[in-house]
N, C-alpha and C positions, 0 to 999 in steps of 0.2 A: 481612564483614558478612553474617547471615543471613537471606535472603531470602525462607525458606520460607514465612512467612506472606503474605508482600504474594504471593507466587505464587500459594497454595493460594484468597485471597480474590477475586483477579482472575480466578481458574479457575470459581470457583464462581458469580461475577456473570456472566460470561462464557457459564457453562456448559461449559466443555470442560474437559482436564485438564490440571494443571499443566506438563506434555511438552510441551503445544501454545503456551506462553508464552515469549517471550524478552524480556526487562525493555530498555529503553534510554534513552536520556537523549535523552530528548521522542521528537516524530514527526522530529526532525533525524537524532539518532541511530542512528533504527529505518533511516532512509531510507538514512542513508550505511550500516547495515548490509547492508541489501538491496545495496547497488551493489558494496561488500567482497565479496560475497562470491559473488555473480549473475555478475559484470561481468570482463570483460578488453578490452585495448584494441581496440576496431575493432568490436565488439559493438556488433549493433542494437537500439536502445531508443527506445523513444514515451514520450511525454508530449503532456499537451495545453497547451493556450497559450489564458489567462491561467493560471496556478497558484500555486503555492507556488514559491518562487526555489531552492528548495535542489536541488529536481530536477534545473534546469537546471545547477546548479554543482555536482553531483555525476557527472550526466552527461558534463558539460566535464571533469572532475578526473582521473575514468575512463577519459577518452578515447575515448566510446562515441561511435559513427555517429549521431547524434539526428534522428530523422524528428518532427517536429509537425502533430498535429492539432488544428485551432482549433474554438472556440466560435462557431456560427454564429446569428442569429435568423433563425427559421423564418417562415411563414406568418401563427401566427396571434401572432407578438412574443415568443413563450417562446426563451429560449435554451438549447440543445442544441449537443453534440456534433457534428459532422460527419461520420456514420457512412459516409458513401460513402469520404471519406477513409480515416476508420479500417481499414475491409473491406480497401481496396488496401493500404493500407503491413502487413496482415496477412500476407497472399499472400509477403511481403519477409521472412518466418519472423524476426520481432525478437525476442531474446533474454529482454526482459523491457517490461511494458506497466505503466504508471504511471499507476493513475486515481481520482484523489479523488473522493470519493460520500459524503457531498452535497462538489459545488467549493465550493469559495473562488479567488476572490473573486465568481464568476459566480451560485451559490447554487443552479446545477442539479441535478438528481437523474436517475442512469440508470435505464431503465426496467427493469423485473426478467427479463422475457423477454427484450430485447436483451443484458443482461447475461449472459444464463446465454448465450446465443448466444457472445459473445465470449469466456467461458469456456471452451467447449467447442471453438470453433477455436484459442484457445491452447494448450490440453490436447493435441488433437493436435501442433501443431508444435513443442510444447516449449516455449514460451513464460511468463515467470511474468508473473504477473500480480497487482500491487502496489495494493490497492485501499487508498485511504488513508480510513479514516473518523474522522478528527478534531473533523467537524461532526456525528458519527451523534448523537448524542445529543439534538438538535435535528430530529428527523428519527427515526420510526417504524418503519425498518426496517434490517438488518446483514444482513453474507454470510457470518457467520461458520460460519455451521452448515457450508457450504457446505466448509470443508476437509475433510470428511472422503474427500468427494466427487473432490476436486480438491487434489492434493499441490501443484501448481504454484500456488497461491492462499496469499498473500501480504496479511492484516489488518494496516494501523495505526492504533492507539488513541493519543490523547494525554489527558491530564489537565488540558492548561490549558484548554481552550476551556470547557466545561461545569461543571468543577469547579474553574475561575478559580485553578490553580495553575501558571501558566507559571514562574512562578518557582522551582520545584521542578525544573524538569524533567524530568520521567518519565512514561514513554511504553512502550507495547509492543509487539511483534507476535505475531500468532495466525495459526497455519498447522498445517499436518500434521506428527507429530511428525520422522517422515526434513525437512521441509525445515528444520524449527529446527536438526537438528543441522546440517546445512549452514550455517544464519544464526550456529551461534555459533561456526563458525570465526573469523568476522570479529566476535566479540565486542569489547567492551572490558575490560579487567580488573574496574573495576567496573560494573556496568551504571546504575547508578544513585548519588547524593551520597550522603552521611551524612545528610542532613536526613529 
């Protein structure tokens, strides 16, 4: 099956270029790619808690060390991250960090300065960092530009949320082209159905 169009038109909505695209079947697939191909056993990885369940049964599947950081309400009743947490299990150099923007099921949004902050302490210690924007589209802003910056930076798109095609599923991610060719070692033969 040739994929060169759905590539070339997702690059071009996208804005980046076609190299920076790995097609997969939904945000499932993109995620168990990231673990394929990121992960060995004994690897430390974060995730936050509540999220999407596949995190935590990929992280289980992989045999990763799983450190959690939860959703706290703050002050004035917003709920947020628990970044004092997050800072400390940084320090513990985890192999890879796994953060929806905007969450589900929580509906939060990271702040763009704190964000670029935990980018840039991941950058250092080698850390990737697996931003999933499955709700972006409901929501006025992406990091995508942001691989060019940061190899370690790890986009996933899905098509069911906003374009009501779960049924399909197909899904992407966007990174720096060196990390894609890493993501497609852990490819699947095809990246996506017939449909």
């Amino acid at each position: 099956m040739n994929l060169d169009i759905l590539y070339n038109k997702i690059a071009q909505v996208s804005e980046v270029l076609p190299e920076n695209i790995l097609l997969a079947a939904g945000s499932d697939g993109a995620i168990r790619a990231c673990f394929g191909s990121c992960i060995v056993p004994r690897d430390k990885i974060v995730l936050t808690r509540p999220t999407f369940a596949m995190y935590d049964v990929y992280g289980k599947a992989f045999e990763a060390n799983i450190s959690y950081v939860e959703y706290i309400i703050d002050f004035n009743g917003q709920i947020r991250l628990n970044l004092k947490k997050l800072f400390g299990i940084l320090k513990r150099k985890p192999k890879l960090l796994c953060l929806p923007n905007p969450d589900s099921p929580t509906g939060s949004i990271m702040d763009e300065k704190i964000l670029n902050k935990i980018l840039n302490i991941c950058k250092k210690i080698n850390c990737y960092v697996l931003i999933d924007e499955a709700y972006h589209l409901f929501y006025k802003s992406s990091q995508i530009k942001k691989i060019k910056s940061f190899k370690n930076l790890i986009i996933i798109k899905s098509f069911s949320k906003a374009f009501g095609l779960a049924g399909v599923r197909a899904g992407c991610l966007i990174a720096h082209k060196d990390t894609i060719i890493l993501l497609k070692s852990f490819k699947q033969m095809y990246e996506l159905n017939h449909f």
